[in-house]
FIVEX-390344 format. One record per residue: residue number from 1; residue in three letters; x, y, z of N, C-alpha, C, O in turn. Coordinates in steps of 0.001 Angstrom, whole numbers, plus 500000, padded with zeros to 6 digits. Layout:
<atom NUM ALA <X Y Z> <X Y Z> <X Y Z> <X Y Z>>
...
END
This chain:
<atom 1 UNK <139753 071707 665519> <138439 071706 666131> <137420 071314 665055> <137364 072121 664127>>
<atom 2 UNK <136682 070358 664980> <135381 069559 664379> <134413 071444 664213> <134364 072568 664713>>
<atom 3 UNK <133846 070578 663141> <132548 072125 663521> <131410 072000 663825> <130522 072850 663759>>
<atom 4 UNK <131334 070709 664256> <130293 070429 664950> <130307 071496 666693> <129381 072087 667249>>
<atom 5 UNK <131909 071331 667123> <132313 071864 668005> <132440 073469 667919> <132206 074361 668735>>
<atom 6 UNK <132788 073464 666931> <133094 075127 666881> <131862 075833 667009> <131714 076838 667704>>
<atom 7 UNK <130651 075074 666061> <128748 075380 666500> <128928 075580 667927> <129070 076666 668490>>
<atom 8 UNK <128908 074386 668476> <128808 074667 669611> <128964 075959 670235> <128163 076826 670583>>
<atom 9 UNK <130179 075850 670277> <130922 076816 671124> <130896 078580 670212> <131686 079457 670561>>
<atom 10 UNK <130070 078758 669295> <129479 079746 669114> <127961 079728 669450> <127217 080640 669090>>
<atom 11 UNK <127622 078866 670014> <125711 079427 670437> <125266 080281 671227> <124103 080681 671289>>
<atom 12 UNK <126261 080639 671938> <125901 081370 672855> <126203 083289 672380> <125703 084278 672916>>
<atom 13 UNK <127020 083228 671410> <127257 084641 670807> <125549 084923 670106> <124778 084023 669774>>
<atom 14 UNK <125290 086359 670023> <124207 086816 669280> <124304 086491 667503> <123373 086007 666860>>
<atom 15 UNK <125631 086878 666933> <125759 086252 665554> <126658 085497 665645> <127607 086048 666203>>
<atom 16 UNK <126887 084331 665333> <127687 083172 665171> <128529 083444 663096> <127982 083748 662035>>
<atom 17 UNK <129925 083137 663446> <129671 083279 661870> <131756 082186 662273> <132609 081892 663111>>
<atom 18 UNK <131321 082107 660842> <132868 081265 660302> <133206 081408 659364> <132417 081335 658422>>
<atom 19 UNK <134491 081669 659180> <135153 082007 657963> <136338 080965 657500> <137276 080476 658130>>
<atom 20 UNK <135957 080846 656300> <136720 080019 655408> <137478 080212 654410> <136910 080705 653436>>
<atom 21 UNK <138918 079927 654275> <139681 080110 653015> <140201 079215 652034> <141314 078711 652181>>
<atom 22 UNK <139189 078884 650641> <139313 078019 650241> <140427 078263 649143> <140614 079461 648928>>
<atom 23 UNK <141332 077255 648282> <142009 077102 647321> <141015 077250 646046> <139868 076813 646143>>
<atom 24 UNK <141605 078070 644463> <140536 077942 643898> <141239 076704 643132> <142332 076702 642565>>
<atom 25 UNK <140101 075419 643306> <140241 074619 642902> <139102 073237 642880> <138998 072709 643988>>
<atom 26 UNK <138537 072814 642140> <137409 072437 641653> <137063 071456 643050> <135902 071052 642990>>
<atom 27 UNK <137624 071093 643996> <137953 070465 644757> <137311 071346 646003> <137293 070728 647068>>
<atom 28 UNK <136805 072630 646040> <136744 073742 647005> <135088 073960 646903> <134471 074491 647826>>
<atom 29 UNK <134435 073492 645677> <132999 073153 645221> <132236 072062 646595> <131329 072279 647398>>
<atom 30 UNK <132976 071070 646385> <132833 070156 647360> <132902 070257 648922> <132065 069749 649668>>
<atom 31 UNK <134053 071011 649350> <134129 071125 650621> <133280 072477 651199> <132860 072482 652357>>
<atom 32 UNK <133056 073683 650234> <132571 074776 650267> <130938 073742 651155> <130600 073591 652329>>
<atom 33 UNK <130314 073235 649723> <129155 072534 649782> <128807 071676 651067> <127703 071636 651609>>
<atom 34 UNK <129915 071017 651442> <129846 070059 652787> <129747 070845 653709> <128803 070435 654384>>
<atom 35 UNK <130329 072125 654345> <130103 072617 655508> <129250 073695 655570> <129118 074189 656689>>
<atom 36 UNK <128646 074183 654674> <127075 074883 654662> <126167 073522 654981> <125148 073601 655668>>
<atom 37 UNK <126534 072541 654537> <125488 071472 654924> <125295 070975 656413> <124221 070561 656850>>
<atom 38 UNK <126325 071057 657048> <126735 070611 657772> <126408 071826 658809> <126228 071291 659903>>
<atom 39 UNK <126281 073014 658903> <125879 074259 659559> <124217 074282 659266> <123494 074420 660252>>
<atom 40 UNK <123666 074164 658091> <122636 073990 657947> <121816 073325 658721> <121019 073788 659537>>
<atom 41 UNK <122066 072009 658397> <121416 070638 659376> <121347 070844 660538> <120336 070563 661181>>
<atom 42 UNK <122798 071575 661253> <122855 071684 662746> <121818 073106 663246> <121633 073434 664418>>
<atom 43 UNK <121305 073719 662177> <120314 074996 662588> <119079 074302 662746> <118238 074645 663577>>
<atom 44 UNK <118956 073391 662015> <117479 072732 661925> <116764 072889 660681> <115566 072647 660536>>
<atom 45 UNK <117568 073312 659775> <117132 073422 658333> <116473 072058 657770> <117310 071164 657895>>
<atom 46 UNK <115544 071682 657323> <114884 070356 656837> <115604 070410 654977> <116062 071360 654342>>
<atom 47 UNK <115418 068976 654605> <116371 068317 653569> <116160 069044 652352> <117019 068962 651474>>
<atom 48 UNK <114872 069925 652134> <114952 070132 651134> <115473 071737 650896> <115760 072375 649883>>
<atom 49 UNK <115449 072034 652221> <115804 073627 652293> <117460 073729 652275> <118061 074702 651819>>
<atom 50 UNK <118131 072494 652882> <119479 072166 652624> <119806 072183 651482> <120677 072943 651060>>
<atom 51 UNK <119286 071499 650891> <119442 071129 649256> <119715 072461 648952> <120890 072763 648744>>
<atom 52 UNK <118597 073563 648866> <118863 074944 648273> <119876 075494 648437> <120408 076238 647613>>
<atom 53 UNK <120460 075106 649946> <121541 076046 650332> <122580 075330 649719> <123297 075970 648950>>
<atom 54 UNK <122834 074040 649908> <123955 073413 649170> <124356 073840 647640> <125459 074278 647312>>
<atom 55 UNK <123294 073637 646810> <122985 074307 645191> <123686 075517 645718> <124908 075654 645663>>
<atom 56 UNK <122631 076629 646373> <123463 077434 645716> <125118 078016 646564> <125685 079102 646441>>
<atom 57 UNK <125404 077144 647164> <127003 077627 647591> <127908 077294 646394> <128824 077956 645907>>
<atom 58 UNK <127297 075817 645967> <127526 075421 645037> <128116 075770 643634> <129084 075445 642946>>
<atom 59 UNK <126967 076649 643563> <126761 077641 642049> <127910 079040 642441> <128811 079335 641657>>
<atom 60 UNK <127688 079791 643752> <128988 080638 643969> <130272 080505 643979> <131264 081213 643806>>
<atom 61 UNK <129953 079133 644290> <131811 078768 644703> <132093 077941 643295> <133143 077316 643445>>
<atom 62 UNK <131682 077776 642339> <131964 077666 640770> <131659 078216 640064> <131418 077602 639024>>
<atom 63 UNK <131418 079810 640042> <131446 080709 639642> <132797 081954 640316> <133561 082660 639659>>
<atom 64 UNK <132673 081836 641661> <134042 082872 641591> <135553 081376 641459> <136728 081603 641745>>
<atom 65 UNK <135154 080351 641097> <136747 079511 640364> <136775 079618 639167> <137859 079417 638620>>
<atom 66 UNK <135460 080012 638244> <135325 080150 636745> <136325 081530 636737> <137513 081850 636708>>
<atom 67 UNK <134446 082318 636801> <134917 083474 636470> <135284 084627 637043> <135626 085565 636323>>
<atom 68 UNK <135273 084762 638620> <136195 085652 639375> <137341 085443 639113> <137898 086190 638308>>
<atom 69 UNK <138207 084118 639847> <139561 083880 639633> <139626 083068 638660> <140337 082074 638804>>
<atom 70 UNK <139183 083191 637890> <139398 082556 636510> <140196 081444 636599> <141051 081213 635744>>
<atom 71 UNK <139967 080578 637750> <140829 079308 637875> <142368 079613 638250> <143264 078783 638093>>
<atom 72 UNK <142537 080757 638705> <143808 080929 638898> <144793 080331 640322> <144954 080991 641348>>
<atom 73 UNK <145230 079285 640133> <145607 078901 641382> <145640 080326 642633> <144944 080644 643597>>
<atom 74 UNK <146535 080734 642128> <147442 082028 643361> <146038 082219 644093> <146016 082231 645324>>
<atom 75 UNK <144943 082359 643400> <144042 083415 644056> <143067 082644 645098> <142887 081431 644986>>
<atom 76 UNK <142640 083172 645799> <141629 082382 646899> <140290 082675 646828> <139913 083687 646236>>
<atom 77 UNK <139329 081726 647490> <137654 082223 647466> <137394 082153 648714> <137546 081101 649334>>
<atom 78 UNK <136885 083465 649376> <136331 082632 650648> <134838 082573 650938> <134013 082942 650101>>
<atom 79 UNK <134613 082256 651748> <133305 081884 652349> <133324 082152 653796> <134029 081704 654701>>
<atom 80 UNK <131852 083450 653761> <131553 083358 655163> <130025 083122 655527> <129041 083686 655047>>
<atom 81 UNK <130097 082019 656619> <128494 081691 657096> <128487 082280 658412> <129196 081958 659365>>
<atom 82 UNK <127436 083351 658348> <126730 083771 659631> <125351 083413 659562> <124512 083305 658667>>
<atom 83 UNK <125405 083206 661277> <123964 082756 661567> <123373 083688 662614> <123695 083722 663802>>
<atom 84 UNK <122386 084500 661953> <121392 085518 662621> <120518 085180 663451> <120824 084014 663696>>
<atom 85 UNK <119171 085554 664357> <118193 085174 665032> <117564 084322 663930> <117174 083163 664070>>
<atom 86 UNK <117520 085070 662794> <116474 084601 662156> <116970 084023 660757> <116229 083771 659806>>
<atom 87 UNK <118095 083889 660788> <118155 083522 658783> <119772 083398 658987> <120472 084205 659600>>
<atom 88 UNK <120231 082133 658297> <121752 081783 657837> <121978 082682 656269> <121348 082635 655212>>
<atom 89 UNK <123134 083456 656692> <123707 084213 655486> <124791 083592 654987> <125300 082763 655742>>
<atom 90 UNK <125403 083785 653703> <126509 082909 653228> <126911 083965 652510> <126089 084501 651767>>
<atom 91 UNK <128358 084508 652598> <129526 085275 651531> <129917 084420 650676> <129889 083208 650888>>
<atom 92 UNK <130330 084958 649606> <130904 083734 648824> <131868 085090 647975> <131236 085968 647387>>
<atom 93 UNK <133284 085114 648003> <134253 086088 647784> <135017 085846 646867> <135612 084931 647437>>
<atom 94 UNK <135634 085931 645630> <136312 086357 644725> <137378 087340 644467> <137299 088564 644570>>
<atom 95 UNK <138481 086554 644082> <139542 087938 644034> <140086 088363 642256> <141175 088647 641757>>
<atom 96 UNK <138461 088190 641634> <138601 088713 640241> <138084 089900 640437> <138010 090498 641511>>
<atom 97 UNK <137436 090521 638571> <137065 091518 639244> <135283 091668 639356> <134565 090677 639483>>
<atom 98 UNK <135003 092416 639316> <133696 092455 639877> <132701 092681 639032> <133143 093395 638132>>
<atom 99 UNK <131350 092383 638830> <130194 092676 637824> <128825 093320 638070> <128345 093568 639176>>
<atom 100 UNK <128499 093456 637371> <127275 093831 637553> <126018 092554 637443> <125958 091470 636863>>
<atom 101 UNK <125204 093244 638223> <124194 091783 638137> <123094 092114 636742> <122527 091363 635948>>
<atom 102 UNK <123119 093268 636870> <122010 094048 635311> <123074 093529 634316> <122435 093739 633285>>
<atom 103 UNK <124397 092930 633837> <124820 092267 632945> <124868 091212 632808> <125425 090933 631746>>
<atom 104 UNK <124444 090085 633561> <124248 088767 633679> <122624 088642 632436> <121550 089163 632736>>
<atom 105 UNK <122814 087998 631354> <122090 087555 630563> <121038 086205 631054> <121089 085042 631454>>
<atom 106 UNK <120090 087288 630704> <118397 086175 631466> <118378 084533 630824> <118234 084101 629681>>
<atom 107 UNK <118514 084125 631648> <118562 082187 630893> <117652 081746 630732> <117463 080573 630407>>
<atom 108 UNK <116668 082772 630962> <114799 082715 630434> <114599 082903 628972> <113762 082307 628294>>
<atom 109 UNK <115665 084014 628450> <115537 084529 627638> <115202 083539 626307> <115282 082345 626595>>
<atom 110 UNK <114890 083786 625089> <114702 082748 624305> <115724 082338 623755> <115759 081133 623507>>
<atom 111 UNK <117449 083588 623202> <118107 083318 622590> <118910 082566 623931> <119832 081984 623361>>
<atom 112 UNK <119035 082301 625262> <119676 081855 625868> <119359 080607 626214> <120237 079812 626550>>
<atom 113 UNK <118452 080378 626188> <117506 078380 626537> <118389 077415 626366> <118627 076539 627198>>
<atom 114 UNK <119016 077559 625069> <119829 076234 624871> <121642 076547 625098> <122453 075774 624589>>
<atom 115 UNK <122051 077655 625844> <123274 077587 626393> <123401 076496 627640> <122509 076125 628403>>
<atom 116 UNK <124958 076058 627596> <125037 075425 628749> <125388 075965 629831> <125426 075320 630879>>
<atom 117 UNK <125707 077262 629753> <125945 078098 631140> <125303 078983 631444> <124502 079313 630570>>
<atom 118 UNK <125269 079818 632740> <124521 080963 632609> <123151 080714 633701> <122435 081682 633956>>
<atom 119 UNK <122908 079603 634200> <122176 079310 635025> <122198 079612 636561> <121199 079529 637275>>
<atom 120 UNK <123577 080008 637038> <123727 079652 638357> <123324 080791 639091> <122770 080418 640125>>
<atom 121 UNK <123365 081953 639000> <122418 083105 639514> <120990 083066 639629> <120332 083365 640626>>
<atom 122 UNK <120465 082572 638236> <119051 082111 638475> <118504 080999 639497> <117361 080905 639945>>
<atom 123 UNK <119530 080246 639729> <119469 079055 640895> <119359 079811 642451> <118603 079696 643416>>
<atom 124 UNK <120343 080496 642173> <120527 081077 643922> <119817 081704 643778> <119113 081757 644786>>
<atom 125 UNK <119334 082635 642661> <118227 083685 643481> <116896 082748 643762> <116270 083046 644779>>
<atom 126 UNK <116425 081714 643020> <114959 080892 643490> <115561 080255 644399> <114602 080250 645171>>
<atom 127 UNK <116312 079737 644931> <116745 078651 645862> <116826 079599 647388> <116423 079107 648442>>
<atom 128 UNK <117366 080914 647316> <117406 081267 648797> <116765 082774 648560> <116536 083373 647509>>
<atom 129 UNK <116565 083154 649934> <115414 084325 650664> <116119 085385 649850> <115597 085630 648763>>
<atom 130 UNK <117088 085986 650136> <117823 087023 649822> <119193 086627 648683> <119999 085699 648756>>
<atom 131 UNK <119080 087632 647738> <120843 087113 646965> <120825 088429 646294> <119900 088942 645663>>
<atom 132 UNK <122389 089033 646619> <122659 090080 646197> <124080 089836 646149> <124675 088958 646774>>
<atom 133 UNK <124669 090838 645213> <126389 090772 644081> <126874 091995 644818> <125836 092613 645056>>
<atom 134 UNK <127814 092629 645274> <128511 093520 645784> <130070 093162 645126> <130685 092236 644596>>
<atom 135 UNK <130247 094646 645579> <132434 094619 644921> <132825 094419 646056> <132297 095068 646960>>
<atom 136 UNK <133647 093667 646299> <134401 093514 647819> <135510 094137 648188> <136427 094285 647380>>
<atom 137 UNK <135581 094554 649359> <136256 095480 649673> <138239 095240 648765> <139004 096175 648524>>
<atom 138 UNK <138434 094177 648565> <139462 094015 647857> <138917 093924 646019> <139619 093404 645153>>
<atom 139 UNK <137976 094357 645839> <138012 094391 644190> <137433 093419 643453> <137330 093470 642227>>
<atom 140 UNK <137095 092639 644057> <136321 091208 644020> <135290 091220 643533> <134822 092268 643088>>
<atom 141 UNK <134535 089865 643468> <133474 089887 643588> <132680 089329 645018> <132947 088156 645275>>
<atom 142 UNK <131866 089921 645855> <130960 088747 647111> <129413 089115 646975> <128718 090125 647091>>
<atom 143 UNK <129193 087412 646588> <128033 086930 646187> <127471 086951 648201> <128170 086579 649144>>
<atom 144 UNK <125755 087626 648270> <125332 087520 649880> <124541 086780 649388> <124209 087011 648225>>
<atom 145 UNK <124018 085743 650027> <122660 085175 649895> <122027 084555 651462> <122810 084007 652238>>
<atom 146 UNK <120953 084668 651714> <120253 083879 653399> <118993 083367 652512> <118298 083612 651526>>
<atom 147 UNK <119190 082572 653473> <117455 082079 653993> <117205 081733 655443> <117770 081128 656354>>
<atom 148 UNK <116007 082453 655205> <115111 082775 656509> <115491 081317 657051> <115987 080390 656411>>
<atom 149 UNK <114950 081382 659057> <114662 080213 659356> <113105 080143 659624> <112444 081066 660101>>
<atom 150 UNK <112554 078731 659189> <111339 078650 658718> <110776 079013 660779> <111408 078898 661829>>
<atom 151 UNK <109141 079516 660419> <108459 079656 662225> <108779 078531 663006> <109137 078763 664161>>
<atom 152 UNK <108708 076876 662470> <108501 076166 663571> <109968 075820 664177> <110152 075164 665202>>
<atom 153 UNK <111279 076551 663105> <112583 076571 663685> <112847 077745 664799> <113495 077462 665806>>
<atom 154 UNK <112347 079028 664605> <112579 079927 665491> <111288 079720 666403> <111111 080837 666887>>
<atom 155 UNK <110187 078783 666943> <109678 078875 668126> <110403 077211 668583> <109931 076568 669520>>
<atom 156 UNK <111143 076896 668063> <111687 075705 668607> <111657 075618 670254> <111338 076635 670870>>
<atom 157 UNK <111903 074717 670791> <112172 074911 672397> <113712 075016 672900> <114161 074790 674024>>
<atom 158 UNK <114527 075520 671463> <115935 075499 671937> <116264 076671 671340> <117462 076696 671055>>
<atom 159 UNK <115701 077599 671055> <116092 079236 670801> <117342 079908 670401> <117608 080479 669343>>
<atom 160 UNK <118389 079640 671955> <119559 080139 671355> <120474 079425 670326> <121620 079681 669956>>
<atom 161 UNK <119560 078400 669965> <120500 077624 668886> <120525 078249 667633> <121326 077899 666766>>
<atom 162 UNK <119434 079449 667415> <119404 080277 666306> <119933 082101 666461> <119595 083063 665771>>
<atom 163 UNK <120655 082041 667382> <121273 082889 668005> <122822 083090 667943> <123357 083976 668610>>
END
């Protein structure tokens, strides 16, 4: 089933959501990225608010292949997109182990400016409404992040499409 179709045929539920089980493999960046885009667009998200969401699935889903599963084939990442009245949420799951977000080192900081990593939390949190780190129920790590849908998407004249 296309997911253009599978949209479909969730509009009519109150939360719509899909779940995905990706390979960890640098290759899972890409496809992760294509079908948030592709769910996005079909909410009515405009190009630049896509962009954000793309970045940061982006930044989760090469972060739990880094450093959740540390690139470990065996292990999987998944991804789940639900879509609320009001705001697309995105899981992004890890079967390493889990962190704290008060240990993630500020890339503001002065001694950190000129690292090459260390950015991608700071991305998702400016890029979308909500972003929060939880342990997942298997030991993991799952990255939540939404963004709202903007007013002139939820008074649209097609309603349950954000439903």
């Amino acid at each position: 089933m296309s997911l253009l179709a599978l949209s479909q045929k969730l509009m009519g539920q109150k939360t719509q959501r899909i779940e995905v089980t990706l390979e960890t493999l640098l290759d899972s960046v890409d496809l992760a990225e294509e079908i948030v885009l592709r769910v996005a667009a079909e909410t009515g998200f405009d190009e630049d608010n896509c962009h954000k969401i793309g970045m940061s699935v982006r930044e989760a889903v090469i972060n739990a292949y880094s450093y959740g599963n540390k690139q470990e084939r065996g292990r999987k990442i998944g991804m789940v997109i639900e879509l609320e009245e009001r705001k697309l949420i995105v899981h992004v799951l890890d079967e390493g182990k889990s962190f704290s977000l008060a240990d993630v080192p500020d890339p503001l900081a002065e001694e950190n400016l000129l690292r090459t990593s260390g950015r991608g939390i700071f991305l998702m949190r400016a890029f979308m409404d909500e972003f929060d780190v939880q342990r997942s129920r298997d030991g993991g790590t799952e990255l939540i992040m939404s963004k709202r849908f903007t007013e002139t998407m939820s008074n649209s004249s097609e309603p349950e499409k954000h439903r």
